[in-house]
C-alpha positions as CSV (number, residue, x, y, z in Angstrom):
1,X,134.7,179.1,36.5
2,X,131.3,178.0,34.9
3,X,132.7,174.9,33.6
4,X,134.3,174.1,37.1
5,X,130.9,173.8,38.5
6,X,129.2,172.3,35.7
7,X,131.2,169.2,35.7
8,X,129.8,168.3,38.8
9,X,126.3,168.9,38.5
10,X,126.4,166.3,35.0
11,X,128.1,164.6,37.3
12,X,125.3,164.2,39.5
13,X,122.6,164.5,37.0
14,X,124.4,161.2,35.5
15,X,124.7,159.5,39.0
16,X,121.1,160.0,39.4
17,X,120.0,158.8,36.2
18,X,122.3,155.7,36.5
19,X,121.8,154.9,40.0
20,X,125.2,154.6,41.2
21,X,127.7,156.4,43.0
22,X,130.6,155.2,40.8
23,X,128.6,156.9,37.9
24,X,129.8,160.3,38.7
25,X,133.8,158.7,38.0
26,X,133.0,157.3,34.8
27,X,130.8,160.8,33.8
28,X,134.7,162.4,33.5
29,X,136.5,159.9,32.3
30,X,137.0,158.3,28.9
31,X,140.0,157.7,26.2
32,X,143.2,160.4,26.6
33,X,142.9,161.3,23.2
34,X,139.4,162.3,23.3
35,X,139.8,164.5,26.5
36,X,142.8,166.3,25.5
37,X,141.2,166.9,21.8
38,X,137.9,168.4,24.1
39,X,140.4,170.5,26.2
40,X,142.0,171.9,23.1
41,X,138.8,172.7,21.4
42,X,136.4,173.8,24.2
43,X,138.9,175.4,26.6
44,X,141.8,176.6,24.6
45,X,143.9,174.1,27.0
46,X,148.0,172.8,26.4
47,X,149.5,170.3,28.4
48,X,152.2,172.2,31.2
49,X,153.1,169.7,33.3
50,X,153.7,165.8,33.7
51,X,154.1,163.3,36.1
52,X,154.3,159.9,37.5
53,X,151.9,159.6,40.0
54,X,151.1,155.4,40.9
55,X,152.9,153.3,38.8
56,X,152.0,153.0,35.0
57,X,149.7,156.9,35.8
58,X,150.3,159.9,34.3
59,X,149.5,163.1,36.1
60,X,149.0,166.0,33.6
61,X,147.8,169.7,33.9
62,X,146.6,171.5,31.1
63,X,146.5,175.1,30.9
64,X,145.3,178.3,28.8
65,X,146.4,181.4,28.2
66,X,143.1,182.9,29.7
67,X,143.8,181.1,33.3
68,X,141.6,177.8,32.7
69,X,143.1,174.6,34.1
70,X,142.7,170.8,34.0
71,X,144.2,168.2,35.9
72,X,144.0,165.2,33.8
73,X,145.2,161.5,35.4
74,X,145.7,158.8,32.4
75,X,145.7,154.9,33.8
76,X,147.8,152.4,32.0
77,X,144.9,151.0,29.7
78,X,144.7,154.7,28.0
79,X,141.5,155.4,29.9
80,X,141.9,159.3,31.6
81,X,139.8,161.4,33.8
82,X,140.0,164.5,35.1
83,X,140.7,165.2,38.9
84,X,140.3,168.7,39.1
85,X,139.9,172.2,37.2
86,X,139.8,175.8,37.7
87,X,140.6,179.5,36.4
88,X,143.6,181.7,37.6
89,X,146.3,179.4,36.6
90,X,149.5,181.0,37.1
91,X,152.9,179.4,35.7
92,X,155.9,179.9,38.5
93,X,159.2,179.7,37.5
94,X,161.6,178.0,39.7
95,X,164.7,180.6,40.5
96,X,168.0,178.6,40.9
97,X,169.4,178.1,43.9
98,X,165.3,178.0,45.2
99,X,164.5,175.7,48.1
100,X,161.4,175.6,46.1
């Protein structure tokens, strides 16, 4: 939960300092591999889920075993930021036969 609310207070910190409000994007946002190497190392975080989103974007949520979570949305150049992140991720498991 900390770093939930952290990211957008160094996001605001860095709009501030730069001026701009498009600042605050580029503050979470850099090269996929970089993220997802931060996500591993900081936060303990696996990729468990994909997805197409727009065309040529990737939609991914990364997970821990401790309940952290990261959605992560990777543009066609390579460049990624992340969308949104909390705690209290839960996996569901789809029952067959499930409208759901």
């Amino acid at each position: 939960m900390i770093r939930f609310s952290l990211v957008p207070l160094a996001a605001l910190a860095f709009m501030t300092a730069a001026g701009s409000p498009s600042a605050s994007a580029q503050s979470a946002c850099g090269p996929r591999e970089q993220l997802v190497k931060l996500l591993s190392d900081q936060y303990k975080e696996g990729p468990v889920g994909i997805g197409l989103a727009q065309p040529g974007q990737v939609l991914e949520v990364f997970a821990s075993s401790n309940g952290s979570w990261t959605m992560v949305m990777t543009m066609p150049d390579g460049k990624a930021c992340m969308i949104a992140a909390g705690d209290n991720w839960e996996m569901v498991t789809k029952i067959k036969g499930s409208p759901v």
